[in-house]
MMTF fields as JSON, N, C-alpha, C and O atoms, coordinates in Angstrom:
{
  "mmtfVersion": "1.0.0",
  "mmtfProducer": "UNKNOWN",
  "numBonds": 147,
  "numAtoms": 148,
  "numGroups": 37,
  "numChains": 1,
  "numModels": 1,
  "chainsPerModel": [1],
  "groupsPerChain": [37],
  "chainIdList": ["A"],
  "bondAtomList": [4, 2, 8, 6, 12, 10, 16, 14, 20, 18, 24, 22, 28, 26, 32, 30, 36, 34, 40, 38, 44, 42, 48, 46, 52, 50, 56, 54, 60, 58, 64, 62, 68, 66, 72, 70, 76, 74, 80, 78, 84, 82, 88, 86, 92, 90, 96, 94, 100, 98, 104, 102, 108, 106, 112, 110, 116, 114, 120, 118, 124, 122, 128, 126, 132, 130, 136, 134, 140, 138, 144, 142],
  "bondOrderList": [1, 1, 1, 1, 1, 1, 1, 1, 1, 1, 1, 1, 1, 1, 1, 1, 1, 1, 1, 1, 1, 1, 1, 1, 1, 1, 1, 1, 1, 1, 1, 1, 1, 1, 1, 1],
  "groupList": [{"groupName": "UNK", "atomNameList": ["N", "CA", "C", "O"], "elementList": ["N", "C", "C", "O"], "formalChargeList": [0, 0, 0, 0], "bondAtomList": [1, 0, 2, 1, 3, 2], "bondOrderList": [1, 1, 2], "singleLetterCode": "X", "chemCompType": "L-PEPTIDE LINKING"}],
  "groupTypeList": [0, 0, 0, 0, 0, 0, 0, 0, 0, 0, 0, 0, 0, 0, 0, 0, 0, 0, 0, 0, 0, 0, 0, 0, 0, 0, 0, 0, 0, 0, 0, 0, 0, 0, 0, 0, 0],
  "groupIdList": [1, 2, 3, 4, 5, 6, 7, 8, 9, 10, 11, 12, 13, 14, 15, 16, 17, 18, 19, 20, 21, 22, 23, 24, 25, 26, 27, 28, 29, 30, 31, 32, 33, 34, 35, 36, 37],
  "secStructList": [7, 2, 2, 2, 2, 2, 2, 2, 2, 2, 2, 2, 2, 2, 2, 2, 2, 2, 2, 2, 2, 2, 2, 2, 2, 2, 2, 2, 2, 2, 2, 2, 2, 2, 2, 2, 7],
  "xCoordList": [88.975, 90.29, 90.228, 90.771, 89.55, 89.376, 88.793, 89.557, 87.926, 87.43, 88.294, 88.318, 89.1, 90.089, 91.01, 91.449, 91.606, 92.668, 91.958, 92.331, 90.852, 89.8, 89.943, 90.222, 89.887, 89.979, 91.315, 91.332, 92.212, 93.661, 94.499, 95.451, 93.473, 94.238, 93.666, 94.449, 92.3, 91.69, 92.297, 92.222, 93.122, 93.451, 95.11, 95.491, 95.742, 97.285, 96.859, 97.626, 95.913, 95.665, 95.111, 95.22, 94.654, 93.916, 95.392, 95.532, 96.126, 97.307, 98.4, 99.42, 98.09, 99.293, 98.522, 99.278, 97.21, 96.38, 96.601, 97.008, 96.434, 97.169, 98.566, 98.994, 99.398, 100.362, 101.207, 101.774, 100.647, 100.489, 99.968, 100.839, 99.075, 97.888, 98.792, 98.772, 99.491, 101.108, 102.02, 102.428, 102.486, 103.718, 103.488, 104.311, 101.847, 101.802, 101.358, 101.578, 100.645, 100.706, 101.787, 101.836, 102.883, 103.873, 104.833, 105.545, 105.111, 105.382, 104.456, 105.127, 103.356, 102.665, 102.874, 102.962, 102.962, 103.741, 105.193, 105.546, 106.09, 107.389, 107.446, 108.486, 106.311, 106.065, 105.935, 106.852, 104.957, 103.962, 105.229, 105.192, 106.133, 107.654, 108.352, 108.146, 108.891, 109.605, 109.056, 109.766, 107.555, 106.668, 106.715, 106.663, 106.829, 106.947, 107.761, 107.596, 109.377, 110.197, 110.673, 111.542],
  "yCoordList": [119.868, 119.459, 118.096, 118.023, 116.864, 115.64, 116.076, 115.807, 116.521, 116.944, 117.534, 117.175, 118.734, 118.823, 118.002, 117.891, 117.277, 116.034, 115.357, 115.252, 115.034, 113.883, 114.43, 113.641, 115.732, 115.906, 116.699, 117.506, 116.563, 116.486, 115.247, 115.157, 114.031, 113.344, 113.056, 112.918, 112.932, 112.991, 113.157, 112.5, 114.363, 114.985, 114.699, 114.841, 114.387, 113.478, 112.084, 111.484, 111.53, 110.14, 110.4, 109.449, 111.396, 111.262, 112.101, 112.023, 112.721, 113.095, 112.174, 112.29, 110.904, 110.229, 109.186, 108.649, 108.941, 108.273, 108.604, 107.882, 110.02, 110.715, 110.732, 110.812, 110.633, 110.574, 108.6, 108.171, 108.092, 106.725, 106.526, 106.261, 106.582, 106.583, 107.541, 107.078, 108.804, 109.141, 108.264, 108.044, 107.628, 106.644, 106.024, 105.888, 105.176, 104.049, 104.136, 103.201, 105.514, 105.418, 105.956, 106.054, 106.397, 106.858, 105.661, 105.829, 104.536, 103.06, 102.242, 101.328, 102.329, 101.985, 102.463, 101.612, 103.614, 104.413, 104.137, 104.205, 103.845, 103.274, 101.769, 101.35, 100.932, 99.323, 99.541, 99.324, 99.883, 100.437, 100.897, 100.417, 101.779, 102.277, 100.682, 99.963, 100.513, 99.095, 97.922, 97.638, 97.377, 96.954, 96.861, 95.947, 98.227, 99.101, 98.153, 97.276, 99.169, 98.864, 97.309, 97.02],
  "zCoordList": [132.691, 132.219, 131.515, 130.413, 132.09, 131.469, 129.996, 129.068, 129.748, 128.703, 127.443, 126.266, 128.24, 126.871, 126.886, 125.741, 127.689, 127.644, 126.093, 124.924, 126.822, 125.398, 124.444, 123.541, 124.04, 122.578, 122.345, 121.417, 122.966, 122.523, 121.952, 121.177, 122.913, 122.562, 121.266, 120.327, 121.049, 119.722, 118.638, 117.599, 118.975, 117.977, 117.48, 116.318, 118.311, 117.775, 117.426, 116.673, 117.781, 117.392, 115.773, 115.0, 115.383, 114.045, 112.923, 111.703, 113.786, 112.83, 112.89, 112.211, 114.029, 113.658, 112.464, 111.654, 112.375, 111.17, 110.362, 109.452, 110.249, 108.586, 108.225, 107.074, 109.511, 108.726, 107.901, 106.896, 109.363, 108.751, 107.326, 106.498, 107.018, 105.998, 104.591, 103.451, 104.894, 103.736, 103.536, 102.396, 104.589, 104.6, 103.772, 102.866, 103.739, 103.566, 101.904, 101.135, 101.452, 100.089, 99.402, 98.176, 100.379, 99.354, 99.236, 98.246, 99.869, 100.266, 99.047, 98.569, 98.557, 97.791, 96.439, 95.554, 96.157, 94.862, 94.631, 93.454, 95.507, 95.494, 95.003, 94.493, 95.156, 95.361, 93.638, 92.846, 93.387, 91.981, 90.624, 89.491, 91.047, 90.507, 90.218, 89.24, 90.945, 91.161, 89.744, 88.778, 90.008, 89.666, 87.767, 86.944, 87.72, 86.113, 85.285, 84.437, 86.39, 85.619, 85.442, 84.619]
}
Protein backbone atom coordinates (compact mmCIF):
# COMPACT_ATOMS: atom_id res chain seq x y z
CA UNK A 1 0.00 0.00 0.00
CA UNK A 2 2.90 2.58 0.94
CA UNK A 3 4.16 1.95 -2.40
CA UNK A 4 1.14 2.88 -4.41
CA UNK A 5 0.40 5.84 -2.01
CA UNK A 6 4.21 6.93 -3.48
CA UNK A 7 3.31 6.93 -6.83
CA UNK A 8 -0.07 8.47 -6.52
CA UNK A 9 1.13 10.98 -4.95
CA UNK A 10 3.79 11.24 -7.70
CA UNK A 11 1.45 11.58 -9.83
CA UNK A 12 -0.92 14.75 -8.66
CA UNK A 13 2.27 16.44 -7.74
CA UNK A 14 3.53 16.32 -11.48
CA UNK A 15 -0.14 17.37 -12.80
CA UNK A 16 -0.36 20.05 -10.42
CA UNK A 17 3.42 21.09 -12.19
CA UNK A 18 1.75 21.00 -15.43
CA UNK A 19 -0.85 22.71 -14.70
CA UNK A 20 1.11 25.49 -12.89
CA UNK A 21 3.68 25.53 -15.67
CA UNK A 22 -0.12 26.48 -18.27
CA UNK A 23 -1.06 29.20 -15.92
CA UNK A 24 2.06 30.53 -15.96
CA UNK A 25 2.65 30.63 -19.81
CA UNK A 26 -0.68 31.62 -20.57
CA UNK A 27 -0.01 34.67 -17.78
CA UNK A 28 3.13 35.18 -19.91
CA UNK A 29 1.28 35.41 -23.39
CA UNK A 30 -1.23 37.83 -21.69
CA UNK A 31 2.01 40.00 -20.23
CA UNK A 32 3.57 39.71 -24.04
CA UNK A 33 -0.33 41.04 -25.54
CA UNK A 34 -0.32 44.00 -23.18
CA UNK A 35 3.46 44.69 -24.01
CA UNK A 36 2.49 45.00 -28.04
CA UNK A 37 -0.04 47.10 -27.81
Amino acid sequence: WYYFFNYLYAIIVTIFAVAITLQLSRLVERLGEKEKK
